[in-house]
C-alpha positions in Angstrom: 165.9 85.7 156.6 169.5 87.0 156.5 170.5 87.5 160.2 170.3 91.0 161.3 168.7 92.9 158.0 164.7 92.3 157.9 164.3 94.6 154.3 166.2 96.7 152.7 165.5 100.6 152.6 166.0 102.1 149.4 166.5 106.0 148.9 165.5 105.0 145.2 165.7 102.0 142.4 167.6 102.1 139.2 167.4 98.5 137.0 170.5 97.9 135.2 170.1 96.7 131.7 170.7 93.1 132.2 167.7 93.2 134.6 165.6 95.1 132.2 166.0 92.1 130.0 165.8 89.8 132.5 162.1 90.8 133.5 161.2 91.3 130.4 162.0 87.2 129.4 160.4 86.5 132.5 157.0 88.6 132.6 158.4 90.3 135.9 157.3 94.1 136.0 159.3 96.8 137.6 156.3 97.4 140.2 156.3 93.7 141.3 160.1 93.9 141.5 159.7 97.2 143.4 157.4 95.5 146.0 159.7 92.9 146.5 162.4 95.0 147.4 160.2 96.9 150.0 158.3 93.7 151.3 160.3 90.7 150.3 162.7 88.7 152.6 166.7 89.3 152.2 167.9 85.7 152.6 171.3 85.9 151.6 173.9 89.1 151.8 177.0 89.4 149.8 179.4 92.3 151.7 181.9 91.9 148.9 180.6 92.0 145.7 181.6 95.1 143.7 181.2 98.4 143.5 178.4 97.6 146.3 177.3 95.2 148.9 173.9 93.1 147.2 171.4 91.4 148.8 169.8 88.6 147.6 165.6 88.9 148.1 163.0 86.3 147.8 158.9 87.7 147.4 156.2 86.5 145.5 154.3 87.5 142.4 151.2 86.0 141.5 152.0 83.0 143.8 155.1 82.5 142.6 158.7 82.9 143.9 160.9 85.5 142.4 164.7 86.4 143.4 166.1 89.8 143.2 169.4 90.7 143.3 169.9 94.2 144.2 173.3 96.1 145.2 173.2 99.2 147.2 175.3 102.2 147.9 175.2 102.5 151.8 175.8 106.3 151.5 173.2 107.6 149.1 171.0 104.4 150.1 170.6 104.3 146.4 169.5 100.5 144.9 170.1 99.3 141.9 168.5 96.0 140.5 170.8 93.4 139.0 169.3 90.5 138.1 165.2 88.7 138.8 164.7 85.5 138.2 161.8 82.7 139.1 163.9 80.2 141.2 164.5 76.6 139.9 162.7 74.4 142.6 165.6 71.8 141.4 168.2 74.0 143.1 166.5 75.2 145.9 165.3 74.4 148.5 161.3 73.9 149.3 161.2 77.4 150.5 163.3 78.7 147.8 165.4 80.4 150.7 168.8 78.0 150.1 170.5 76.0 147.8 169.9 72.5 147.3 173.1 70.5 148.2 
């Protein structure tokens, strides 16, 4: 878990377009990506990225690991989905929680 942040509260959820299409290629629902963001695990954090600060989240659907990218305005609290994906257990780790080297 990313030091210091144990979930991330969102005011609300927007996907973006490329997530949309994303979820669809990849049978991931807006509800299981909405649980992850309210029970999944922030394992990585990314204070520069543009316009907002993302997290990166891993959670589980149906057994399986799934990482979400989400970005969030710290004043509204407003989130807004990136990017879901079912993590390549060639790239990452066991626990799907860091890269492989």
């Amino acid at each position: 878990m990313y030091k210091g942040l144990e979930s991330l509260d969102c005011s609300s959820i927007k996907f973006s377009g490329h997530a949309i299409t994303r979820m669809f290629q990849r049978a991931l629902s807006k509800n299981a990506v909405r649980q992850i963001i309210v029970e999944g695990e922030v394992i990585a954090y990314y204070p520069d990225d543009c316009p907002y600060p993302s997290y990166l989240l891993l959670g589980y659907c149906d057994d399986e690991p799934v990482h979400i990218v989400v970005a969030q305005d710290k004043e509204s609290g407003q989130c807004f989905v990136v990017t879901a994906y079912k993590p390549d257990s060639d790239k990452w780790s066991d626990d799907f929680r860091s890269r492989r080297q």
